[in-house]
N, C-alpha and C positions, 0 to 999 in steps of 0.2 A: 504494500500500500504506500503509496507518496504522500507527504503531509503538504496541504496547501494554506495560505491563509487566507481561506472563502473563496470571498468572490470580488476580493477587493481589487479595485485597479490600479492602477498607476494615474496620475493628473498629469497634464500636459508638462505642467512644471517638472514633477519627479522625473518623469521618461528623456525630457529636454539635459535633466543635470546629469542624467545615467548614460545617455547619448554621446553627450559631449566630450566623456570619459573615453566612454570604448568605442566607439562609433555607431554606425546606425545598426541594424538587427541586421545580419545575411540570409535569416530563413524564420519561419514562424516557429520552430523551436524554440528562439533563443526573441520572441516576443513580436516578430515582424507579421504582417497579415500572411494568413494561409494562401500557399500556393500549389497547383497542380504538382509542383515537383517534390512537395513537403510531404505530399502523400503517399509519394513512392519511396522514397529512403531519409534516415535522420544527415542532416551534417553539421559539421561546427561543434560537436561536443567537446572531441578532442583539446581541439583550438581552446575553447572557452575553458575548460578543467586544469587546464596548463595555465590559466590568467588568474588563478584563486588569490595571488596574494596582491591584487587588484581589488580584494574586498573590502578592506578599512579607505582606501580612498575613494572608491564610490561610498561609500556610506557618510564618509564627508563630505561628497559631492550631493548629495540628499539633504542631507544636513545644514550643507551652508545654503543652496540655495529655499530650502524651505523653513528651514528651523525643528524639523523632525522627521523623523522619517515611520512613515506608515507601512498599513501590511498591505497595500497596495505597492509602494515602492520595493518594499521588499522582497515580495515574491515577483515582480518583474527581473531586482537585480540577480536575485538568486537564478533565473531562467537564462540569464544571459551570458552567467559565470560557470552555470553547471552546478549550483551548490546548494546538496539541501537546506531547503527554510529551516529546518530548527537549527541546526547549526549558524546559518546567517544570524538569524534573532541572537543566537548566544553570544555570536560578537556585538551584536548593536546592541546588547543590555550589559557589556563587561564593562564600559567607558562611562565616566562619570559626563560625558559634554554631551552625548548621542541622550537622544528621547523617544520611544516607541510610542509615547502617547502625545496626543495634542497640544501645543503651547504657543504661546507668540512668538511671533519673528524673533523677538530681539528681546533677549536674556540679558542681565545684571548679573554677573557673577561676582559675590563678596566672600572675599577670602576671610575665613576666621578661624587660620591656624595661631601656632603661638606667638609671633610679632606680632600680628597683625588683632587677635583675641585680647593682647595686653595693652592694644593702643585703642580701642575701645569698638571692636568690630561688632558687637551682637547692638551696640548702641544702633553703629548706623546701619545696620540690616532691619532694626524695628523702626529708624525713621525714613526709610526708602522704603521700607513694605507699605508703610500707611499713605504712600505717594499713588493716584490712582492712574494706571497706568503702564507701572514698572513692572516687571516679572522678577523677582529676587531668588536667586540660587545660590544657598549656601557653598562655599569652595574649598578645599584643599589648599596647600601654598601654592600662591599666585607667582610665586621668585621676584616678588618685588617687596622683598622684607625693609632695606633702606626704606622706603618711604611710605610704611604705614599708618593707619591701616590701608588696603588695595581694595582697589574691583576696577573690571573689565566686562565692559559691553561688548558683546557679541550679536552684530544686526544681519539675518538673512536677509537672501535674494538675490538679483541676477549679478552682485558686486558685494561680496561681503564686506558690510562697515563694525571697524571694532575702534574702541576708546576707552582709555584709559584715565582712571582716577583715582591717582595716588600723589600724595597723601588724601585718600580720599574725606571730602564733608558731605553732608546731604546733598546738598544744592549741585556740588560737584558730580557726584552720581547720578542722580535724577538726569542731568541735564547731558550723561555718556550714554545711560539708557533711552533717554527720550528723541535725541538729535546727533547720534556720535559722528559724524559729520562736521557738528559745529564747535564738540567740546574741544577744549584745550591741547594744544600738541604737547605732547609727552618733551620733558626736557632729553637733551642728550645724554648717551650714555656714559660721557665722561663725570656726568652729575652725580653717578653713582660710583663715581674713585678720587675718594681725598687726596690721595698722593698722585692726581693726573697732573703731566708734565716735569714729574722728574728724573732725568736724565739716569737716573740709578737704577732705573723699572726697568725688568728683561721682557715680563709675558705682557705687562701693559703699558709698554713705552709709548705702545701711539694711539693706545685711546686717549681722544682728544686732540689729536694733535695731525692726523691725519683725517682726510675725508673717508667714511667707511665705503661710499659709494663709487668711487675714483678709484680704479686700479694705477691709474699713473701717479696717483701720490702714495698708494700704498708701495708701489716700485722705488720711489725716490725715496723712502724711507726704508731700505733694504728687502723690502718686497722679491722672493723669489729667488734672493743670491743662496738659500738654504738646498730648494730644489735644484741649483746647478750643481751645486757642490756633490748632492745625491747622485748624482748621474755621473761625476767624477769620479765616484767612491765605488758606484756599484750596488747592487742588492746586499750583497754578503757583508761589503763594509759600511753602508750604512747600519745594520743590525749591529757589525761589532762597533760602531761608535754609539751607540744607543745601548748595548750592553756593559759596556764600560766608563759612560756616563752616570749608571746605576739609576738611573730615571726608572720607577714606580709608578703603577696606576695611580693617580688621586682621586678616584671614584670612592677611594674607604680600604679596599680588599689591598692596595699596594701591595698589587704582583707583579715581577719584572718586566718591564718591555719589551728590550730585547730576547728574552727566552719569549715570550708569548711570539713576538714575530718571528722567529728563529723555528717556533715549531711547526707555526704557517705552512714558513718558504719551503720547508720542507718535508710537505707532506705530496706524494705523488698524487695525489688524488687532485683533479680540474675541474672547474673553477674553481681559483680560490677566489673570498671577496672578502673585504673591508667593511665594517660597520662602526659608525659614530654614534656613538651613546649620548644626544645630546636631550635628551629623558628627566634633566633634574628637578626630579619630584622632591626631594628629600626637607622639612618644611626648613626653612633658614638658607635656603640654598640658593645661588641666584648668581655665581662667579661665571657660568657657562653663557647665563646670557647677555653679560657683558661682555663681555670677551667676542661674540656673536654678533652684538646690535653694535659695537665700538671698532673691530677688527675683524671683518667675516672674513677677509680673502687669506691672512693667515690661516683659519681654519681650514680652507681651500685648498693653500698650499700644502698645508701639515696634512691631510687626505692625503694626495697625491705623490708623497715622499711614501706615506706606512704601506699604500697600496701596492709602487714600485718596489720596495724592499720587501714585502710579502708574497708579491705575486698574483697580485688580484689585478684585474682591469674593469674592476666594478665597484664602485663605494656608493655604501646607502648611509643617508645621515638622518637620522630618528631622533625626529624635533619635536619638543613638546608644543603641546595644541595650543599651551597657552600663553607661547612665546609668538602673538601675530608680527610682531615689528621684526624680530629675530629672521621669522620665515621671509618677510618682506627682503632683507638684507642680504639675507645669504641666496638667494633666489635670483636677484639682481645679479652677485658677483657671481655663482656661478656661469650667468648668461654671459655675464663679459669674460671672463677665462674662457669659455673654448669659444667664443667669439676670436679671440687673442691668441689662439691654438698654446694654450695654457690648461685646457682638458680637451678628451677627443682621441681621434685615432693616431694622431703623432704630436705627443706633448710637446713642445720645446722643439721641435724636430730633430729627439732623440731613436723614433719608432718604437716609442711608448706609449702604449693607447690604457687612457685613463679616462673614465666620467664617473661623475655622480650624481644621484637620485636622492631629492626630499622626499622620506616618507613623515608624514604627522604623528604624533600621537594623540592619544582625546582622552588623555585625564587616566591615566591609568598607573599609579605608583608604583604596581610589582613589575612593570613593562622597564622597570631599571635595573632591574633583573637580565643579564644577557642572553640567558634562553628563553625568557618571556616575554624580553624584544625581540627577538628571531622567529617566534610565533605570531607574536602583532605583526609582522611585515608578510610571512607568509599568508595572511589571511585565516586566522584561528586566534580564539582566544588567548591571551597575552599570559596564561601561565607555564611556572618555570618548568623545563625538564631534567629529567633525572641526568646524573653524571657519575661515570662517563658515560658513551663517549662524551669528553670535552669537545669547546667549541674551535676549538687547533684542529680538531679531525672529522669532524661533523658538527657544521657549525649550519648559519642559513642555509636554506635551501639541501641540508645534508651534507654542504659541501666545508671544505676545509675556511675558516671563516677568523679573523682577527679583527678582535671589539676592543675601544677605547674611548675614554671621555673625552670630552673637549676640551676640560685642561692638559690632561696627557699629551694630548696630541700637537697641542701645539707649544709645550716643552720640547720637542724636537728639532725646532725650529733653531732654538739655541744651541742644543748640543752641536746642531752641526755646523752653525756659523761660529760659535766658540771655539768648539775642538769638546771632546770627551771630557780630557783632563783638568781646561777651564771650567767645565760646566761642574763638573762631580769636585771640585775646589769651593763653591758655592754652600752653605749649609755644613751637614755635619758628616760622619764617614758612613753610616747606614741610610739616614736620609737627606740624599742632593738635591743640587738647585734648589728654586724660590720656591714657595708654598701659595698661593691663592687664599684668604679667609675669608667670610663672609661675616660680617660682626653688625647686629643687628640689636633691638631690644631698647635697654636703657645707658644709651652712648648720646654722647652730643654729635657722633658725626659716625654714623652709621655709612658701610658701603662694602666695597671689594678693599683688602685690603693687600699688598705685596711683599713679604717678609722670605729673610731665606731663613730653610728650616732652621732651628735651633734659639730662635728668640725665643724667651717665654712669653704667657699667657699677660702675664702684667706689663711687658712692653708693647702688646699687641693692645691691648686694653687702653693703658697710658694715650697711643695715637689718638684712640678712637675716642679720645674723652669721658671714661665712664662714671656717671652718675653717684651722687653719695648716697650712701644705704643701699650699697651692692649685697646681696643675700644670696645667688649663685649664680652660674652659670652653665650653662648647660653647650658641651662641646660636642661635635658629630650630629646635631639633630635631634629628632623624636628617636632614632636607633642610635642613640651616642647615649653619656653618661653625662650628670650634673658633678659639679665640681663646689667647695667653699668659698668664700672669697682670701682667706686664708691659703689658699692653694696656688696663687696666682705666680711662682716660682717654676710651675710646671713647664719643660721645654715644651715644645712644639715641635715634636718628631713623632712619627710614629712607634719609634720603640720609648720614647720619654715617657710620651701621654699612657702608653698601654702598663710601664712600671707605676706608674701613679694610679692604677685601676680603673684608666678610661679608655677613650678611644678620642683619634685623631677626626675618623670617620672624613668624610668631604671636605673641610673644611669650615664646619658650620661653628660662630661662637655668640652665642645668644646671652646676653648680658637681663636678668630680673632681680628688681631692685623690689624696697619692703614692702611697699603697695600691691605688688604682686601676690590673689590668695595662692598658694602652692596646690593645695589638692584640685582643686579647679582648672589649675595647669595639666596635673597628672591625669587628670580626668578627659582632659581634650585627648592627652597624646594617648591614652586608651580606644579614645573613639577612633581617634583617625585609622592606627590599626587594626582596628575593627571594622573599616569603614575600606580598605585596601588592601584588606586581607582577601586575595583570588578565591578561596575557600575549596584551595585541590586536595591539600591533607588535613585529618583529622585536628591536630596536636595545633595547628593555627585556628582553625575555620571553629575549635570550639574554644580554645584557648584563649583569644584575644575578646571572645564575649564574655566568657567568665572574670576575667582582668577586668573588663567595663563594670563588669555590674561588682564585685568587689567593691571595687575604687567609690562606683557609685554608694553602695550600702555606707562605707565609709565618712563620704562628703556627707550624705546625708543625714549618719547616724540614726539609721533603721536596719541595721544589723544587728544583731545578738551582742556582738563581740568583734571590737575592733583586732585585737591580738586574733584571732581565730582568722579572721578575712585578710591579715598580712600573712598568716602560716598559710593557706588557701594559694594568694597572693606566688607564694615561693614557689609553695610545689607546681603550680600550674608553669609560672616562669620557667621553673626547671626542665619542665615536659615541652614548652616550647623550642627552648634551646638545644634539646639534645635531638629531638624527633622531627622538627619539622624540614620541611624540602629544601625550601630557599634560606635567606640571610631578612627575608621581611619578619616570619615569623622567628626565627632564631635570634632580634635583635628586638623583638616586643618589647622585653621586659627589662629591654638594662636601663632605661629611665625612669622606669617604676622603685627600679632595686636600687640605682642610685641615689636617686631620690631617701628613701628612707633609712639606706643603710650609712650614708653620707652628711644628708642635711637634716636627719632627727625627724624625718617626716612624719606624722599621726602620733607622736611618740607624746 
């Protein structure tokens, strides 16, 4: 039996935005009017089953031009891709941005994670819901913590309009949801780096100081002298200058670069391909999309070096949905690079054939997960897979695949214009080069900040102006640990932070000062994981609601027994951390646990 959804149809609209994607229908299979020859044999399935991982972009093609997508759009695109309806549904209901059911064009999305919750986000979500007119959707981190609280208008139709307002006030929101057209232009992105223009910055020497749109100023500012150098060196020595630079993921995991590309290049299996993790969910997190909105064609170039060095002639860059300026930017530069035969079938006219492909993402936290971003691209829901195989040997598509963030990737950029030994002279002996931070909260001057590793916490602190009646800080995120303010001697390494019982995590450093209620805090960062927990294993999918309602009994004091719901508390944590699949649900609990075992929480 086939499952259909009714009798629903497609709207001229829906079919117009499915259209324009894949092109017109070639047979009434795949939704065109029946024809004499339709009747005598099927064709185009092939075709169309081989295009699945074309599913999350029509569905933002649904999406943006309608504002939802119906089981009429649905079961069209599902005819056109080959792919059964429940399955489609399952991806159009894993994404927090997608909506099966009916709603206005044009969403308000108000972020009310922890920046943006302690700068007084539930205030102005009750005074923009009472605005008549507004659609208000509560959000996950928006990655515009510097200038809290956020929200982002989202307006469908045949030209999607988005606008932002942050620091957002009523008036300001109302009037991104009501006319995003007319609201305010977003400052630049050097607005979000206190240290822009100084001449000591390696990864953000030229936000600000270069035009992000302009490849000839990004040139003039050593734009591209990294990729000739690549091509001097070769595959094999680019890897070993990148393995002897000692350069680390900084997604959290800080696992070697070069050994990850090294076991790429060398894997006999073809295609390989390239994947940018540019996904940062993480709440506090928001270095990627500077770095993005201020410097795209670096990220460009640093593609096109890891791709050449690993082996791939394919790079897909997996941008979050709610990075629209981001996508606008880097969308641009790559049109002008292989405009420029700077991507294409002969880079540089090396006869190097390198491109790359924006895929979106739509709100999905575990999708920063790298097997669960290799899922979202293939067209399936965004959770993670088992390992191994790793993604060195069956990565997208099956095929041998090398993942890295966007700060990663575009530390390469130095290695190679410095030299290895200049670069790994930066920082400390385990962890090289500069570090990215993201220091948000209660600072006078919240942003990106540029440190090389080995500064502490209180000189990072110190730049960023932090407030009196500091009471903790919380390093890594909702998946990182809180700290004392007494602690603030802690280096800034990964092995530093992890001997002081935390974690380095992304880079996140979240400053709450005494105003701040604590359990309220914990209580969010419960929901969130609750709330982005994919629900594939057990030990997550029940574990992070138990932790909610815990915390909740707690805050509330309608439990029995607070001591009782902290033992609860542990064991649960413990069964998350040992049992679960990914590092979402294996990192639930170290805010909770920090929290109380650190700063006297409920104590």
């Amino acid at each position: 039996m086939d499952l259909r959804f009714g009798d629903s149809k497609p709207t001229d609209d829906e079919r117009a935005a499915v259209d324009a994607l894949l092109g017109p229908p070639e047979s009434s299979w795949e939704g065109a009017d029946r024809s004499d020859a339709d009747l005598r044999w099927a064709r185009g399935g092939r075709e169309a089953r081989d295009r699945r991982d074309l599913l999350l972009p029509v569905l933002h093609a649904v999406n943006d031009r309608v504002g939802w997508i119906s089981d009429g759009a649905l079961d069209y695109l599902c005819r056109r891709l080959t792919v059964p309806p429940a399955e489609a549904y399952g991806v159009a209901t894993f994404y927090a941005m997608f909506s099966v059911r009916p709603r206005p064009a044009t969403v308000l999305h108000v972020c009310t994670d922890l920046a943006c919750a302690t700068a007084g986000a539930e205030a102005l979500c009750a005074e923009v819901t009472a605005e008549p007119g507004v659609t208000v959707q509560r959000s996950p981190c928006l990655g515009l913590c510097e200038r809290a609280p956020a929200a982002l208008a989202f307006g469908a139709g045949d030209r999607v309009r988005t606008a932002v307002a942050a620091p957002a006030r009523a008036r300001a929101a109302v009037l991104a949801a009501t006319a995003p057209d007319s609201a305010p232009e977003e400052p630049p992105a050097a607005a979000a780096v206190p240290q822009a223009g100084d001449p000591e910055l390696v990864l953000l020497r030229r936000v600000g100081v270069v035009d992000p749109a302009s490849l000839d100023d990004y040139r003039a500012h050593g734009g591209y002298t990294a990729l000739r150098r690549a091509f001097a060196l070769g595959p094999a020595g680019v890897i070993r200058e990148v393995t002897d630079s000692g350069l680390v993921g900084r997604g959290g995991a800080a696992f070697p670069t070069g050994r990850k590309w090294q076991a790429t290049a060398g894997q006999p299996d073809h295609p390989h391909y390239l994947v940018c993790n540019a996904d940062e969910s993480e709440p506090g997190t928001f270095k990627d999309r500077v770095l993005m909105e201020g410097d795209p064609y670096a990220l460009i170039e640093a593609m096109t070096i890891a791709g050449y060095a690993t082996g791939a002639h394919r790079g897909y860059l997996y941008l979050r949905g709610e990075y629209p300026r981001a996508l606008a930017r880097l969308d641009h530069a790559i049109t002008r690079a292989r405009a420029r035969g700077l991507l294409g079938d002969d880079v540089l006219g090396q006869g190097y054939a390198f491109d790359i492909e924006i895929r979106r993402g739509a709100g999905a936290y575990i999708c920063g997960e790298e097997t669960a971003l290799f899922n979202s691209i293939e067209g399936y829901r965004g959770e993670p897979r088992a390992k191994p195989p790793f993604p060195v040997q069956q990565g997208l598509f099956g095929r041998p695949t090398a993942e890295n963030n966007v700060e990663t990737l575009v530390n390469v950029l130095p290695v190679l214009t410095m030299g290895a030994e200049a670069y790994a002279a930066i920082g400390t002996g385990r962890s090289t080069g500069p570090k990215l931070f993201c220091v948000s909260g209660a600072v006078a001057r919240p942003g990106v900040y540029e440190l090389p590793f080995g500064a502490t916490l209180g000189e990072l602190l110190g730049l960023a102006g932090v407030r009196d009646g500091l009471r903790a800080v919380l390093l890594g995120g909702a998946a990182g640990g809180f700290v004392r303010p007494d602690e603030l001697d802690i280096p800034l390494t990964f092995e530093g932070t992890r001997e002081a019982g935390t974690t380095l995590g992304s880079g996140v450093v979240m400053a709450f000062d005494d105003t701040v209620p604590l359990p309220r805090l914990l209580l969010r960062i419960a929901e969130f994981f609750r709330d982005e927990s994919c629900g594939q294993c057990v030990p997550c999918r029940v574990g992070t609601v138990r932790q909610e309602e815990a915390l909740h009994r707690i805050a509330e004091r309608t439990g029995a027994s607070a001591a009782d719901d902290i033992a609860l508390l542990r064991e649960v944590g413990r069964a998350m951390r040992d049992a679960s699949i990914c590092g979402l649900g294996q990192t639930a609990w170290n805010a909770v646990e920090s929290a109380i075992d650190r700063l006297g929480a409920y104590a």
